[in-house]
C-alpha positions as CSV (number, residue, x, y, z in Angstrom):
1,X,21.4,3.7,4.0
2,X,20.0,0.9,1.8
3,X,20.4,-2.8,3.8
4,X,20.2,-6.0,2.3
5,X,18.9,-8.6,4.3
6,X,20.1,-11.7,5.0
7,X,17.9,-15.1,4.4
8,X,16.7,-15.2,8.1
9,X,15.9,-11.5,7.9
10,X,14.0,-12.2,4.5
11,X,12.1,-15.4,6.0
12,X,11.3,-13.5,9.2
13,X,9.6,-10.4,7.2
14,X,7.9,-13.3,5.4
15,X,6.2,-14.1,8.5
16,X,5.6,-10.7,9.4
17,X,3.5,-10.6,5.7
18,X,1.7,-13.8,6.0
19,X,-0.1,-11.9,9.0
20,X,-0.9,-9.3,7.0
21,X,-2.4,-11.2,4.5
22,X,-4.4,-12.8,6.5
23,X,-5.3,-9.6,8.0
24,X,-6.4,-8.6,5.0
25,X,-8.5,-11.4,4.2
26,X,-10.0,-11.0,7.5
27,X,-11.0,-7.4,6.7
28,X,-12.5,-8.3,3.5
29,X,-15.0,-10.7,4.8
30,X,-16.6,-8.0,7.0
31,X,-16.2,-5.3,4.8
32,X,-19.9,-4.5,4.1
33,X,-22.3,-1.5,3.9
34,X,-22.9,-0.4,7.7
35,X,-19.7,-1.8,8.9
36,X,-17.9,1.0,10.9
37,X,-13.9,2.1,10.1
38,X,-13.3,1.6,13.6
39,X,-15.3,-1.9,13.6
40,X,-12.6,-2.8,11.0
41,X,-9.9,-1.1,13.3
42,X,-10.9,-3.1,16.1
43,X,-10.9,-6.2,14.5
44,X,-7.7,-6.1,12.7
45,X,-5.9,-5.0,16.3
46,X,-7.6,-7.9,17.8
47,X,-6.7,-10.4,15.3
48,X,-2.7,-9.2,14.7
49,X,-2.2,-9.1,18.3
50,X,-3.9,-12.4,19.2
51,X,-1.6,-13.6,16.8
52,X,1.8,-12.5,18.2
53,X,2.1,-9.2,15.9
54,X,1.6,-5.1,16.3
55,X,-0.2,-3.0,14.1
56,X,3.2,-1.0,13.1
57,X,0.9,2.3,12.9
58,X,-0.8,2.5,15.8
59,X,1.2,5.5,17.7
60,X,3.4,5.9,14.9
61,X,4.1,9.7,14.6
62,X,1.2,10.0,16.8
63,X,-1.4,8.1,14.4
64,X,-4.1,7.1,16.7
65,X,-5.6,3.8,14.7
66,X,-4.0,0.5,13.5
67,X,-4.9,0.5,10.1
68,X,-5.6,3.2,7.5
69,X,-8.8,3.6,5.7
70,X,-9.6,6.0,3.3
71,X,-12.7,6.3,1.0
72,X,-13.2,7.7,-2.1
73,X,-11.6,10.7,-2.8
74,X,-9.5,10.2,0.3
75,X,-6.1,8.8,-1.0
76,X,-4.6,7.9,2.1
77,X,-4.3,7.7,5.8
78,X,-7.5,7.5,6.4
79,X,-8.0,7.6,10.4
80,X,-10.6,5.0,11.6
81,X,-14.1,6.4,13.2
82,X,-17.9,5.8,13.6
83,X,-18.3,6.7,9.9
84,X,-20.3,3.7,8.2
85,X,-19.2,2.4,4.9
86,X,-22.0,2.8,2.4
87,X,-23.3,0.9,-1.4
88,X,-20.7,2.4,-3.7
89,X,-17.5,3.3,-1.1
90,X,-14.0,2.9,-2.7
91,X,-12.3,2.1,0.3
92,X,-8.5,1.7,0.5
93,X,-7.5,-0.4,3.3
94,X,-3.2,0.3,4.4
95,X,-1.6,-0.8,7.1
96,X,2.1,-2.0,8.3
97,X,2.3,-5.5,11.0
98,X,5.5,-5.5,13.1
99,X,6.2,-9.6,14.2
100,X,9.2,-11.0,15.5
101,X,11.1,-7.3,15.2
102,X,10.4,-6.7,11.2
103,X,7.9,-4.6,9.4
104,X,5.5,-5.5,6.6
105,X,3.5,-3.2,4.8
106,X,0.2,-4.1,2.0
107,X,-2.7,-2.2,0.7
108,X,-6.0,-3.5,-1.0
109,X,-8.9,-1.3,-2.6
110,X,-12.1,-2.4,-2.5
111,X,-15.1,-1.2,-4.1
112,X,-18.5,-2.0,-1.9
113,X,-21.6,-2.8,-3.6
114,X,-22.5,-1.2,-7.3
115,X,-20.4,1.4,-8.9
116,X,-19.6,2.8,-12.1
117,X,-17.5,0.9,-14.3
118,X,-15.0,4.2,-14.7
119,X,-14.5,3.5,-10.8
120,X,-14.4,-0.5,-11.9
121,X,-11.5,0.4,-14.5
122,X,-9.3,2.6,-11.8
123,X,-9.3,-0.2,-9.2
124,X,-8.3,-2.6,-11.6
125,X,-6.1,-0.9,-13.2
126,X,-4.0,0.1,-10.1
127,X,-3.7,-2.5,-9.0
128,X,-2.4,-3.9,-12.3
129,X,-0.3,-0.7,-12.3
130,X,1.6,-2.5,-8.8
131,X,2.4,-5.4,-10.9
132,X,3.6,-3.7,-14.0
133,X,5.9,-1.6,-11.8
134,X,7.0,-5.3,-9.7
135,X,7.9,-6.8,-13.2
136,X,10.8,-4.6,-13.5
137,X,12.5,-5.7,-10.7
138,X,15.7,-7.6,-10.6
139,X,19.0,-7.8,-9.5
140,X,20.7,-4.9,-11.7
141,X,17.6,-2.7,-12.6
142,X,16.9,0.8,-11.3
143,X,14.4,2.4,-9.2
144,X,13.2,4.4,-11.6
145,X,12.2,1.4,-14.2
146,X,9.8,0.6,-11.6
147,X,7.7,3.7,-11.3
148,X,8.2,4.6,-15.1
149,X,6.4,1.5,-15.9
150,X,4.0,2.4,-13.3
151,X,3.1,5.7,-14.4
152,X,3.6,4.7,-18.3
153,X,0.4,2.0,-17.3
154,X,-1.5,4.4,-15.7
155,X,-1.1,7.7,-17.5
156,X,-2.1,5.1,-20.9
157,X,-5.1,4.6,-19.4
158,X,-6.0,8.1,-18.7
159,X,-5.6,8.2,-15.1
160,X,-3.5,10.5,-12.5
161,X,-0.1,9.7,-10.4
162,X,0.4,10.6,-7.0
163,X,3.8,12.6,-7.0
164,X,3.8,13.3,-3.3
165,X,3.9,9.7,-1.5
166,X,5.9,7.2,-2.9
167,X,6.8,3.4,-1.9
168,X,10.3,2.5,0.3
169,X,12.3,0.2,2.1
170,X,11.1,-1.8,4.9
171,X,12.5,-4.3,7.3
172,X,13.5,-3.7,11.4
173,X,12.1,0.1,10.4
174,X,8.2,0.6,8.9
175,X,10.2,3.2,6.3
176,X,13.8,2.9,5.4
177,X,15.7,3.4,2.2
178,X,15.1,3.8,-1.0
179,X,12.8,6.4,-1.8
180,X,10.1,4.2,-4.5
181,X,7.7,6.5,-6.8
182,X,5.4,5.8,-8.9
183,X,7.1,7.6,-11.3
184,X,9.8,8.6,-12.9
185,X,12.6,7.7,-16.0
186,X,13.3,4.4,-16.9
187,X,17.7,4.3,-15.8
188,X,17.3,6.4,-13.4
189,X,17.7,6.4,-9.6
190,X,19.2,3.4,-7.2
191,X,20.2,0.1,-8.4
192,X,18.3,-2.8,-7.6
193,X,20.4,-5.7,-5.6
194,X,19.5,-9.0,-4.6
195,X,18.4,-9.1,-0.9
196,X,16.2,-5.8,-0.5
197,X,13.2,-5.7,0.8
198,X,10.8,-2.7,-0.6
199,X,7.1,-1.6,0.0
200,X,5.9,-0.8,-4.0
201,X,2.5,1.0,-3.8
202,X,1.2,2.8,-6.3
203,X,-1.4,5.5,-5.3
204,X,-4.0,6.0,-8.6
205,X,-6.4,8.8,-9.1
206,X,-9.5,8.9,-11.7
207,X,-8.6,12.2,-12.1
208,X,-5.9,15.0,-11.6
209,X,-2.7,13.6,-9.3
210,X,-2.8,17.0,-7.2
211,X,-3.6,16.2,-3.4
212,X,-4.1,18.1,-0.2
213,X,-4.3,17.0,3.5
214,X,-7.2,17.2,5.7
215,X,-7.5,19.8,9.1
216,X,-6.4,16.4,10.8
217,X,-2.7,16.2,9.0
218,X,-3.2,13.0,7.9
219,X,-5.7,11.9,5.8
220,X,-4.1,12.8,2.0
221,X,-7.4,13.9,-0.4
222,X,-7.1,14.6,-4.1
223,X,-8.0,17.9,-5.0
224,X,-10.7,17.2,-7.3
225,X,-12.7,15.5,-5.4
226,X,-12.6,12.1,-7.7
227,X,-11.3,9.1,-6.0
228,X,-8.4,6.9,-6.1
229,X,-7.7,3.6,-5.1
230,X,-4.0,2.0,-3.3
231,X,-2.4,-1.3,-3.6
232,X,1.0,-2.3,-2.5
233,X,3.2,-5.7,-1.7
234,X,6.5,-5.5,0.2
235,X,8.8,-7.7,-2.5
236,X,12.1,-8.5,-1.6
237,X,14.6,-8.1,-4.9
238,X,16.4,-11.7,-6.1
239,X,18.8,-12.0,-8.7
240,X,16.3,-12.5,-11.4
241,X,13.2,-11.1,-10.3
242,X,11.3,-10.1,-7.1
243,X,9.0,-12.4,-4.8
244,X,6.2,-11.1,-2.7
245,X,6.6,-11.3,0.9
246,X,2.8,-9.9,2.0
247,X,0.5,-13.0,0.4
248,X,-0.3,-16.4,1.4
């Protein structure tokens, strides 16, 4: 069932994303070659519970981390460990902060040290891909404007879609309803209504949008080998447009 949340609900998720903003922000500045996924792990636990919040995925279906980082070809879910980041990583950093009983959810890629400027153009383009799919929302538009402008974006710029994960509600739950791809036809699918809250993240790939999952059923590869890159804001729906709940 889709929920639309009240003005304290909204203000309280806000909260809940200012933290994990700033645990983003945090994460950036010690994102360098040699730095550990579990280093980053660590420090993001430390720094959401110090201040009052849970990492929503630690535990969750039995993930063992608080944050998910995947690199390269590794689309997500990522599970934290002692492998360093090195010059060139694409590394997609995911995770969900529980504060005050409600859910936010955000994702930033990052590209570390020199690359190629084909792996330049994906990240940027994804994540202009999440804000061409958050201009179609508004009180009265469908789901599926959202992820056909999404995968309209991408697909111009010759890159691949990820059909198998998709964005969704959020709020006193880390996933609740709707269903939001990153695909799809424009008309189609729920209608938009002022008051809910939803996670948009589109998942990008350099290459094909096939995927597998790794021998530990979670971390999500693409099946070529080429890497992708993730961004996502939880947005809550107004009557004439969307704001973003997860930023400063």
């Amino acid at each position: 069932m889709i929920s639309i949340k009240s003005e304290r609900e909204i203000n309280l998720i806000k909260e809940s994303g200012h933290l994990n903003y700033l645990t983003h922000e945090l994460l950036k500045k010690h994102l360098k070659p040699g730095i550990t996924t579990n280093e980053l792990d660590k420090i993001a636990y430390d720094f959401i519970t110090k201040n009052g919040g849970y990492p929503s995925c630690l535990n969750y279906e039995g993930f063992p981390k608080s944050i998910c980082v995947s690199i390269n070809d590794e689309v997500v879910h990522g599970i934290p460990s002692n492998r360093k980041i090195k010059n060139g990583d694409v590394v997609s950093i995911d995770f969900c902060v529980l504060l005050n009983g409600y859910h936010s959810d955000s994702a930033r890629t990052y590209i570390v040290g020199d690359t190629t400027e084909e792996v330049k153009d994906l990240v940027k383009n994804t994540e202009e891909a999440l804000y061409v799919g958050l201009q179609q929302i508004k009180e009265g538009a469908k789901i599926g404007d959202v992820g056909a402008a999404i995968q309209e974006y991408a697909e111009a710029h010759g890159l691949g879609v990820v059909r198998e994960l998709v964005g969704h509600g959020i709020g006193t739950e880390m996933h609740e309803d709707p269903d939001v791809p990153n695909y799809g036809t424009k008309g189609t699918g729920k209608t938009l209504k002022a008051g809910m809250v939803i996670a948009v993240e589109p998942m990008i790939t350099l290459g094909d949008y096939h995927v597998g999952i790794l021998e530990d059923d979670w971390t999500i590869v693409t099946q070529d080998g080429l890497p992708s890159a993730h961004f996502e804001h939880t947005v809550v729906v107004t009557k004439d447009g969307y704001e973003i709940l997860t930023k400063e």
